[in-house]
C-alpha positions as CSV (number, residue, x, y, z in Angstrom):
1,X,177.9,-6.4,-11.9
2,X,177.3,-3.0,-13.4
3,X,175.6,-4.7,-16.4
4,X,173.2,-6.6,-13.9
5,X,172.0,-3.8,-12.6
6,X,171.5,-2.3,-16.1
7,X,169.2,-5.3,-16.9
8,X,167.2,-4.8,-14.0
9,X,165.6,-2.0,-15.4
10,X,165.6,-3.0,-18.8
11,X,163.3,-5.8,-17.7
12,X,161.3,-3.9,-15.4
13,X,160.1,-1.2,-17.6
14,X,158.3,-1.8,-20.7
15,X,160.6,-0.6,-23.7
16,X,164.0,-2.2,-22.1
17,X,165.0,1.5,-21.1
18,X,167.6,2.1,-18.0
19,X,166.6,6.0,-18.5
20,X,163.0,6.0,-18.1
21,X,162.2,9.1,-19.4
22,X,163.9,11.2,-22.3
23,X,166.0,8.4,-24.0
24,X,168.3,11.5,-26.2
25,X,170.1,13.0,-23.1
26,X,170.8,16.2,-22.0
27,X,173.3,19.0,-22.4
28,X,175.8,19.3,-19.6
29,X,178.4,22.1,-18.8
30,X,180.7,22.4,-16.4
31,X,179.8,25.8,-13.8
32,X,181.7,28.0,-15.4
33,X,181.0,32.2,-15.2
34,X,179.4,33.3,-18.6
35,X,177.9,29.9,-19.6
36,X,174.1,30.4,-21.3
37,X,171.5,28.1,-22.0
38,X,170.6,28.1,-24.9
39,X,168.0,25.3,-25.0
40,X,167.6,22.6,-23.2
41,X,170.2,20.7,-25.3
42,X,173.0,22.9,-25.7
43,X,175.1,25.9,-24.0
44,X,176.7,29.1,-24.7
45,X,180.1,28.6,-23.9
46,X,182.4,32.0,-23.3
47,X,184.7,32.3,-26.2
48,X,187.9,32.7,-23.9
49,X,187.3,29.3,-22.7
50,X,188.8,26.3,-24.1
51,X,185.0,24.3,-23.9
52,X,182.4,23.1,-25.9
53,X,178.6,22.4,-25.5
54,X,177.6,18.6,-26.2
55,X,174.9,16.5,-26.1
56,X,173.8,13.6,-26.2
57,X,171.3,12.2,-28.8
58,X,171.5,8.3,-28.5
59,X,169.2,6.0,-27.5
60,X,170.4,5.1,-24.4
61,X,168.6,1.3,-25.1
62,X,171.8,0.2,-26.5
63,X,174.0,1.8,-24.4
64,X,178.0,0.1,-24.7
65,X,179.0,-0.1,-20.9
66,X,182.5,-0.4,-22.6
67,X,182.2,3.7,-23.4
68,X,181.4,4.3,-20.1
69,X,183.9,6.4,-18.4
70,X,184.5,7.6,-14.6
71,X,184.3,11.0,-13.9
72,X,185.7,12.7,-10.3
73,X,183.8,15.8,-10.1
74,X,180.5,16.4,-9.0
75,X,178.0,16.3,-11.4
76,X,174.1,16.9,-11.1
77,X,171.5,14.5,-12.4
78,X,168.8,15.5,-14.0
79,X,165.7,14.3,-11.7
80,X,162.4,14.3,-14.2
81,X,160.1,13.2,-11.4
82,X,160.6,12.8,-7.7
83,X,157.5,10.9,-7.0
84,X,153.9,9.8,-7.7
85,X,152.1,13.2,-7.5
86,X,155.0,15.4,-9.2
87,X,154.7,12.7,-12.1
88,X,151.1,12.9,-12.1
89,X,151.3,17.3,-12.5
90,X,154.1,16.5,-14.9
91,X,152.1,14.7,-17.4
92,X,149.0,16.5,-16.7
93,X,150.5,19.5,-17.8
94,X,152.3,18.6,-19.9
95,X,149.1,17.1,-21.8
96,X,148.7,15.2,-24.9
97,X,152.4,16.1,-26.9
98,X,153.3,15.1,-30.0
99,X,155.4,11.8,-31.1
100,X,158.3,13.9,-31.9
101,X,160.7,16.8,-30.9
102,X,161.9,19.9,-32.9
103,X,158.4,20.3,-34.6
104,X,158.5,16.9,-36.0
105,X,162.1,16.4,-36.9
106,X,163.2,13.9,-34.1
107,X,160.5,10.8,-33.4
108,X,160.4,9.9,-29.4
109,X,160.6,6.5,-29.6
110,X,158.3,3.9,-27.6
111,X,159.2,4.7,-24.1
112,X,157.7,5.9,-20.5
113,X,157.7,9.1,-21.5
114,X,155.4,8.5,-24.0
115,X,153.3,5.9,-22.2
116,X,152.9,8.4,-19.1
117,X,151.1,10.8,-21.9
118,X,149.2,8.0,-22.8
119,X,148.0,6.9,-19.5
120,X,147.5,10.2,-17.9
121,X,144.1,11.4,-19.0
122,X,142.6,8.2,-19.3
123,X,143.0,5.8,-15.9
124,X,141.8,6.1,-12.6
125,X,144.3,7.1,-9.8
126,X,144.3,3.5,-8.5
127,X,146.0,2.4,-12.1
128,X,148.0,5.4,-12.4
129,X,150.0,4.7,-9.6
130,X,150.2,1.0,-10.1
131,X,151.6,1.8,-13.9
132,X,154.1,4.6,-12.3
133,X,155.3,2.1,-9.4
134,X,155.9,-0.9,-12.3
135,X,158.1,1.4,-14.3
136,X,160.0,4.2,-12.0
137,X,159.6,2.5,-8.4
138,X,162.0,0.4,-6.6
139,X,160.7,-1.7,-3.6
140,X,162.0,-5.1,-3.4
141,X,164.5,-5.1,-0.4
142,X,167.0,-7.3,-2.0
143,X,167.0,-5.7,-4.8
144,X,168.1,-2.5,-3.5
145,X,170.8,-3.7,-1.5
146,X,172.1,-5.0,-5.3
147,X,171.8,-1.7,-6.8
148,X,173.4,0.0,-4.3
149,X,176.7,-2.0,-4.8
C-alpha cells in the first residue's frame, strides 16, 4: 500500500518526485542542549555526546521503500510551502537561482523546485496557480481517503 501511495505523486508531478521540492534532504538532529546549525545540511553536535550530524544527499526519485525504517519519536517535517501565496513569495524571492548548489558543485536536478523558478516570473496568476495545484495540491476526495491509510 505504502508504495501506491508513493506512485501517486510520482505520477502526478512532472519529474516522478514524492518530495516535491529539494530532492537531497535535509539535516536532522535530535533536540539536544548545545546542538548548532551549521548550515542548512549539517549540525554542531556537543563533543560529550555520543551523536553525529547526517544528511541526506540522494535523490529521493529512487527511493528503496525496503530502507525505510519506523521511527517512535516525534520528528518535525520540513514544510517548504504551506500554500499558493507563500509559494508564490517563495519563488519570487527567491528569483532566478542557479541550476546548482554549493557555487556550482552539486547540479539540482529537473524537479519542481526548479520548474517553480521557471514559472514564477513569467505566467499570469491564473496559470501559476493551475501549475502549483497540478504538482503540490491534493483534491480528489477518494484519493485522500487512500493516502491517509
Amino acid at each position: 500500500e505504502s508504495s501506491q501511495r508513493l506512485d501517486f505523486w510520482k505520477k502526478k508531478t512532472n519529474h516522478g518526485q514524492y518530495f516535491i521540492a529539494y530532492d537531497i534532504g535535509k539535516s536532522i538532529t535530535r533536540v539536544i542542549k548545545g546542538a548548532i546549525p551549521t548550515n542548512v545540511h549539517k549540525w554542531k553536535i556537543p563533543e560529550n555526546e555520543d551523536l553525529k550530524s547526517m544528511s541526506a544527499v540522494k535523490d529521493v526519485r529512487s527511493l528503496d521503500l525496503e530502507k525505510i525504517f519506523e521511527v517512535s519519536d516525534t520528528f518535525i517535517l520540513h514544510y517548504v510551502s504551506c500554500g499558493f501565496d507563500w509559494w508564490k513569495k517563495k519563488y519570487e524571492i527567491l528569483g532566478n537561482f542557479p541550476d546548482a548548489w554549493f557555487g556550482g558543485k552539486l547540479k539540482i536536478h529537473p524537479s519542481f523546485h526548479l520548474d517553480s523558478r521557471n514559472v514564477i516570473s513569467d505566467k499570469s496568476e491564473e496559470e501559476l496557480l493551475e501549475f502549483y495545484r497540478s504538482q503540490a495540491v491534493l483534491e480528489d476526495a477518494e484519493e485522500i481517503e487512500k493516502q491517509k491509510k
